[in-house]
C-alpha positions in Angstrom: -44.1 -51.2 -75.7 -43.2 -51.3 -71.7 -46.3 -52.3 -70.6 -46.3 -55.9 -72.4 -43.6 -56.6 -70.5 -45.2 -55.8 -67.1 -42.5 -52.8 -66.5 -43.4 -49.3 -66.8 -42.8 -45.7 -65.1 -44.7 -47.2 -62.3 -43.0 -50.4 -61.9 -39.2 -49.6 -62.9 -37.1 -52.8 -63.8 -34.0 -53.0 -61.8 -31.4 -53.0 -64.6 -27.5 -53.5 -64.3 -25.1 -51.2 -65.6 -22.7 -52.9 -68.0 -20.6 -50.2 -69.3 -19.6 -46.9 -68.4 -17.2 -45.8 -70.1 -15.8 -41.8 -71.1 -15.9 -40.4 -74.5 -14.5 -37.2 -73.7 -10.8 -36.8 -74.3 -8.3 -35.8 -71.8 -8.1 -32.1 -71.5 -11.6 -32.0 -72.3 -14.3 -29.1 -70.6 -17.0 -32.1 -70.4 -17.1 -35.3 -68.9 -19.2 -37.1 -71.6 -20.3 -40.9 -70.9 -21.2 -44.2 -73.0 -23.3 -46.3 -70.8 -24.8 -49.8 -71.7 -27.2 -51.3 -69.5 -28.8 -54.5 -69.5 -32.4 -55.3 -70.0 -32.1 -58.7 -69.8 -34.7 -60.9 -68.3 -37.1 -57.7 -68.3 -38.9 -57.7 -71.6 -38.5 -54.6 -72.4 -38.5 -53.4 -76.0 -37.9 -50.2 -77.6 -37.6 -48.3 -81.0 -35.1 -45.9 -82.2 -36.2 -42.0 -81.1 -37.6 -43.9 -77.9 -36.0 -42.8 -74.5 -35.2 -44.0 -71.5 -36.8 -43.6 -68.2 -34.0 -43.7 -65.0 -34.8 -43.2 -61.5 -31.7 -41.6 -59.7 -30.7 -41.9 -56.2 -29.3 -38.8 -54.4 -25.7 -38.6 -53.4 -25.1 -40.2 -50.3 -22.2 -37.5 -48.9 -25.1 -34.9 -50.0 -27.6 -36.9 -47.5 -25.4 -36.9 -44.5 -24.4 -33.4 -44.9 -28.1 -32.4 -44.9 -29.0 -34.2 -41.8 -26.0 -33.2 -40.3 -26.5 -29.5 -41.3 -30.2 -30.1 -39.8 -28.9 -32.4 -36.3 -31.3 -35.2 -37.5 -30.0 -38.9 -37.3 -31.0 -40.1 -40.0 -33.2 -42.7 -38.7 -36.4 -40.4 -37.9 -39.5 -42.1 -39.6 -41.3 -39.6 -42.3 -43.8 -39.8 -44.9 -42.8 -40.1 -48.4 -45.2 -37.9 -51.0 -47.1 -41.4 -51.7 -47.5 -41.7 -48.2 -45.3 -44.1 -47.5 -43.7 -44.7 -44.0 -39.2 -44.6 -44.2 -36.7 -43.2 -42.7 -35.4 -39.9 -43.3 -32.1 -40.9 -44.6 -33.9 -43.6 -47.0 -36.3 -40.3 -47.8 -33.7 -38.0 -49.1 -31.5 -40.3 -50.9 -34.3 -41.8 -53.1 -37.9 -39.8 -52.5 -37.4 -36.1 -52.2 -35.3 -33.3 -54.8 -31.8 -32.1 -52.8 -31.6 -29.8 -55.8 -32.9 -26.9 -56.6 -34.6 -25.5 -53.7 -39.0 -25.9 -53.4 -40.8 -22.5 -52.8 -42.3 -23.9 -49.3 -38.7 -24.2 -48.2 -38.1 -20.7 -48.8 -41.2 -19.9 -47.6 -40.6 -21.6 -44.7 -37.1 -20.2 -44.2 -38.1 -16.7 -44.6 -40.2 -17.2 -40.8 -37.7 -19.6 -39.0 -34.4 -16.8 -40.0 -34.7 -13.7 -39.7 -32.0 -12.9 -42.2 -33.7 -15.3 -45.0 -36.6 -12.5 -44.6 -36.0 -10.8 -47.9 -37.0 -14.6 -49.6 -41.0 -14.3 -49.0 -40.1 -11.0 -51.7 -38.8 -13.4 -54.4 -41.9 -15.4 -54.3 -43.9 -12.9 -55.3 -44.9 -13.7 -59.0 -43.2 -10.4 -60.2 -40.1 -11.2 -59.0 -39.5 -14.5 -61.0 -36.3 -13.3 -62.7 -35.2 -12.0 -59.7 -35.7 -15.8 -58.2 -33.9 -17.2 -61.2 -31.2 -15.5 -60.2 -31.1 -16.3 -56.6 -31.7 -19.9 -57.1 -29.1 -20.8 -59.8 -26.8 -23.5 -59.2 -27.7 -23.6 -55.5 -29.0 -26.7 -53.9 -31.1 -27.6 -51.1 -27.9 -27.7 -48.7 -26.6 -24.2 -50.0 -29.6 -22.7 -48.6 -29.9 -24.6 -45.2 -25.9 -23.6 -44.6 -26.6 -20.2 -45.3 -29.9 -19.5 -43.4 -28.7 -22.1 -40.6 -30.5 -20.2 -37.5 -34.1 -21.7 -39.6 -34.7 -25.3 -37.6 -37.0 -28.1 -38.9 -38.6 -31.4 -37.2 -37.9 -34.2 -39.5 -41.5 -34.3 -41.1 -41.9 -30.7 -41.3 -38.8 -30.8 -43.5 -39.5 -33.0 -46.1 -43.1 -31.4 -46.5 -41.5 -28.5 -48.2 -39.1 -30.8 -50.5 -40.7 -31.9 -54.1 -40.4 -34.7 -55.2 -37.4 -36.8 -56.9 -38.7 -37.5 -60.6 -37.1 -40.0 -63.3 -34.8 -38.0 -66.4 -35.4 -39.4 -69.6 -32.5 -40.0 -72.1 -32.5 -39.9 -75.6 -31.4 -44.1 -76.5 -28.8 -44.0 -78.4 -29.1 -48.0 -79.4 -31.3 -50.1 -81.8 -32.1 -53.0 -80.2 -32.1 -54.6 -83.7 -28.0 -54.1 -83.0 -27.6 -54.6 -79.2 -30.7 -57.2 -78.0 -31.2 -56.9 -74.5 -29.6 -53.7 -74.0 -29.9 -50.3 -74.0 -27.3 -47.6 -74.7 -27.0 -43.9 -73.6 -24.8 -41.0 -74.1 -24.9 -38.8 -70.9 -23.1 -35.7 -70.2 -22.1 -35.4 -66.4 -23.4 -32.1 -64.6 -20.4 -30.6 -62.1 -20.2 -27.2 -60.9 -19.2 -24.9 -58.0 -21.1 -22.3 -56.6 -20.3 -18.8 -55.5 -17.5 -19.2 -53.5 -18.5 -22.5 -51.6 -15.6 -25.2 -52.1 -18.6 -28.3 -52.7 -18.7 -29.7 -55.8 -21.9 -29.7 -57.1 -23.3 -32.4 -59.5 -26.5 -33.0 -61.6 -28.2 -36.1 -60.1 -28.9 -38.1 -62.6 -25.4 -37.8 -64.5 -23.7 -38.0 -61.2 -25.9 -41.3 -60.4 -25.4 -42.7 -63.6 -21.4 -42.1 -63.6 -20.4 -42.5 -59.9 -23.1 -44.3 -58.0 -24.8 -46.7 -60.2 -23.0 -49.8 -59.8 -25.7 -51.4 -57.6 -28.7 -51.2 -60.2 -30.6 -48.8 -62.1 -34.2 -47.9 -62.1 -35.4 -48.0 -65.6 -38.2 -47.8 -67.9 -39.2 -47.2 -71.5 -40.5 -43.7 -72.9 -42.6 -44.2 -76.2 -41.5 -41.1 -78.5 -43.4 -41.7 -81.4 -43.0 -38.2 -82.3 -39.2 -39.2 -83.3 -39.3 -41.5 -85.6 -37.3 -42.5 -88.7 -38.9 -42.3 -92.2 -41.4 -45.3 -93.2 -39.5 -45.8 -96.0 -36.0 -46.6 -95.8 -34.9 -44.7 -98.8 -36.3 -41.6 -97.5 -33.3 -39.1 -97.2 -32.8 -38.1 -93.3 -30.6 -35.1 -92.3 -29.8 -35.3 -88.7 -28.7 -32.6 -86.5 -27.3 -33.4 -83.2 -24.9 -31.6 -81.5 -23.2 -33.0 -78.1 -25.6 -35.8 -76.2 -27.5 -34.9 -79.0 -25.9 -37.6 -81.3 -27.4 -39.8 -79.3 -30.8 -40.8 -81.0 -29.0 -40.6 -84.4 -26.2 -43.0 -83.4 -29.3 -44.9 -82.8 -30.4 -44.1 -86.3 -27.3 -45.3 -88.1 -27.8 -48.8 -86.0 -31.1 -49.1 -87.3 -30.1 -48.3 -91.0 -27.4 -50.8 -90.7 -29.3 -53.5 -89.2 -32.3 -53.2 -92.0 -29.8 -52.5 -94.9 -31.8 -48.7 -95.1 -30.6 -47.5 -98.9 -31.8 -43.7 -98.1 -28.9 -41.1 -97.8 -28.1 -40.2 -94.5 -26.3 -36.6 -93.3 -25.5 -35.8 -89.8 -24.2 -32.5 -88.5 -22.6 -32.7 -85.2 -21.5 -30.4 -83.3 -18.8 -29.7 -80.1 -16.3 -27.7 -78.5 -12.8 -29.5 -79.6 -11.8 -32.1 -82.2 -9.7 -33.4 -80.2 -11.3 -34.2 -76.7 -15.1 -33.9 -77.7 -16.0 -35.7 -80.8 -18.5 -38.3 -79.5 -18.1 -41.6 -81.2 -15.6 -40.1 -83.8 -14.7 -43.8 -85.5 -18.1 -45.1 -85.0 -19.1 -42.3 -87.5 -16.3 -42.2 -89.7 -16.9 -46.4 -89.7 -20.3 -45.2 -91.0 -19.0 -43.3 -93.8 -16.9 -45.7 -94.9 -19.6 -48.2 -95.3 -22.4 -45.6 -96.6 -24.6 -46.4 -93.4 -23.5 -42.3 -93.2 -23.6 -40.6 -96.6 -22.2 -37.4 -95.2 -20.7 -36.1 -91.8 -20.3 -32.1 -90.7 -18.6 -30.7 -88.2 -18.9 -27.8 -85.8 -16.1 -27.5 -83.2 -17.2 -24.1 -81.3 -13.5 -23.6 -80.0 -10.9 -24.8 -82.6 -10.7 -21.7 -84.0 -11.1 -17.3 -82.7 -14.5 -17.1 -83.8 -17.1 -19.6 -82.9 -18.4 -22.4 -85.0 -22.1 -24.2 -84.4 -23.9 -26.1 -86.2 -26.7 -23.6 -87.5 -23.4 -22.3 -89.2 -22.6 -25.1 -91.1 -25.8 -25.6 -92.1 -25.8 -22.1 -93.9 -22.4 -22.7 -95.1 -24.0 -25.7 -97.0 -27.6 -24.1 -97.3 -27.9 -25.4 -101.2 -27.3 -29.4 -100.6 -29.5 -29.1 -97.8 -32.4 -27.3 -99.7 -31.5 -29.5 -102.2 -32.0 -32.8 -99.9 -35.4 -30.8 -98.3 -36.4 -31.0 -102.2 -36.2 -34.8 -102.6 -38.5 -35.1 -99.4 -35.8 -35.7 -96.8 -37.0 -36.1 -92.8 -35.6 -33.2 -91.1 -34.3 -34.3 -87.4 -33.1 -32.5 -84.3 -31.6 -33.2 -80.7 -30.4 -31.3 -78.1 -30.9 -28.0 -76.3 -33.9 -27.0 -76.6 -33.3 -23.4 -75.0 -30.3 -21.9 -77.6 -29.3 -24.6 -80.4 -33.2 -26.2 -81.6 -34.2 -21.8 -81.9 -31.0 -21.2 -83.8 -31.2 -24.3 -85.9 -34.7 -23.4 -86.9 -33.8 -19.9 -87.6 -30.8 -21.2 -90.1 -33.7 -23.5 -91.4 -36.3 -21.0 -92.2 -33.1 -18.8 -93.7 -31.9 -22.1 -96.1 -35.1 -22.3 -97.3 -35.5 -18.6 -98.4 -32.4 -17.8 -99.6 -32.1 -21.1 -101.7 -35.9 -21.6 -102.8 -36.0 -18.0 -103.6 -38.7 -17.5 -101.2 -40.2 -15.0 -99.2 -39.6 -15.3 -95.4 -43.5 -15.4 -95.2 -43.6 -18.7 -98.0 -40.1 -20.0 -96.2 -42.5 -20.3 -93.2 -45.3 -22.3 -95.0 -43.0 -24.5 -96.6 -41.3 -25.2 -93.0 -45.0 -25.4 -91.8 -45.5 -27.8 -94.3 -42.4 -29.9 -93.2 -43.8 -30.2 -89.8 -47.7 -31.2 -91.1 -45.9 -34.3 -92.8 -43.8 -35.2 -89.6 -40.9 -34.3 -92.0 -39.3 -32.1 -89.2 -39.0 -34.0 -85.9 -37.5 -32.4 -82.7 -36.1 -34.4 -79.7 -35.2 -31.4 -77.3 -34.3 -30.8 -73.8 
């Protein structure tokens, strides 16, 4: 739908940020934001399950410390990957990862130090956990600090840097609701590593909360593999923990806006009742209304043992089996790695305990789900 408008991943419109504001409560382990951005003048449309498309910038203090760490000024002319002519400093805030480290800069800093040898070993093939391990949570200025006899030319650098890629967001807006504008539910990345006193920070979230003031890159990302029923008395069960609720606050929009009769049940998930419950009277608003016909919670940490969503699915295994029965969409968003394996697990489990099914026809009737785009995933 982008491309009508003349702006795509190609050509990024240069939206403003309207609102960013913190959903997380005080005392909370999670900076959590609400961001609205405008798209107003840019033609952009978009559907519920759609993403968006955001170019980051790097952190300026993570710039200087680089090219301080390397004696470069700043103003050295390189190439970007698209061949472009800039200057390094304009290179490394917006072209080039600062991130996770490239394997050519390892490469190259296992010749240039002599105690960075070891790091021509981890690229071997068969030592990819052993990599993994190495590389977590360091950035590109963690490994030029602590291999700081290896010494670049500018150009000779940032050939072994990859490059700086848009993150896509699950929308949590129907434009039906909010015109020419766009809403998004980002959690901020911060961390320390080892013993170093630098904060580290994702750089989109860190963009997006602390450095985004003076526009954002943006485009639209079709998902038409997330979309809501074609009819809007199709039952939808929606499971979402976290930024997860995104798409799905986008969901109940939608249903409001078109006066959607269908029943409607998320299951959301956090750590605390108290601090994390994303858009708690926004979905209780819902209930009240019937836009929401039902609302579960999981908060891991408000009790000893911990609580997720997969458990509160089993806890309520007959309704849902029961709601799978009258043909309801199936829907999840999140983690990809942990929660979207465990939710599928508790799925597969529902449907054998409560259809009285083998594990074997549990798996063709979950099989089935997906053939009729009945179970959608929006994972990350």
């Amino acid at each position: 739908m982008s491309s009508e408008s003349g702006y795509s991943r190609k050509n990024p419109f240069h939206a403003r940020l309207l609102v960013n504001r913190k959903l997380t409560g005080e005392g909370s382990n999670k900076d959590t934001r609400h961001l609205e951005i405008s798209l107003g003048g840019s033609g952009l449309a978009y559907e519920v399950g759609d993403s968006l498309g955001i170019f980051p910038s790097n952190s300026p203090e993570l710039v200087e410390q680089v090219l301080k760490e390397l004696a470069f000024t700043g103003a050295e002319e390189v190439s970007t990957s698209d061949g472009e002519a800039v200057s390094l400093r304009e290179a490394l805030l917006k072209h080039f990862i600062l991130g996770e480290p490239s394997k050519p800069l390892l490469q190259a800093i296992s010749t240039k130090d002599p105690s960075g040898e070891f790091l021509a070993a981890l690229l071997d093939p068969a030592a990819k956990a052993d990599l993994g391990d190495f590389l977590h949570g360091r950035d590109v200025l963690d490994l030029l600090q602590e291999f700081s006899a290896a010494k670049f030319a500018p150009e000779e650098f940032v050939k072994t840097l990859r490059k700086l890629q848009p993150r896509l967001y699950s929308i949590a807006s129907s434009q039906k609701m909010v015109g020419e504008s766009v809403h998004l539910t980002v959690a901020v990345v911060r961390y320390r590593v080892g013993h170093s006193p630098r904060p580290h920070e994702g750089v989109c979230s860190g963009f997006l909360a602390g450095r985004a003031a003076g526009g954002v890159p943006v485009f639209v990302h079709s998902a038409k593999h997330f979309r809501m029923p074609e009819s809007p008395d199709t039952p939808i069960i929606m499971v979402g923990p976290g930024t997860g609720v995104a798409p799905f606050r986008a969901f109940l929009q939608e249903r409001q806006a078109t006066g959607a009769r269908g029943p409607a049940w998320l299951i959301f998930g956090e750590q605390h009742a108290s601090t994390d419950f994303l858009y708690a009277d926004e979905l209780k608003s819902a209930l009240e209304t019937g836009v929401l016909t039902r609302l579960t919670t999981a908060f891991s940490r408000d009790q000893a043992e911990k609580i997720y969503v997969q458990h509160r699915m089993l806890e309520e295994g007959a309704t849902l089996f029961e709601w799978l029965q009258r043909g309801a969409g199936f829907y999840v968003c999140g983690d990809a790695a942990h929660m979207a394996k465990d939710v599928d697990a508790a799925l597969h489990q529902i449907v054998e305990q409560h259809g009285g099914m083998s594990a074997e026809k549990a798996k063709e009737y979950v099989d089935s789900m997906k053939k009729e785009k009945r179970y959608r995933k929006d994972v990350y």
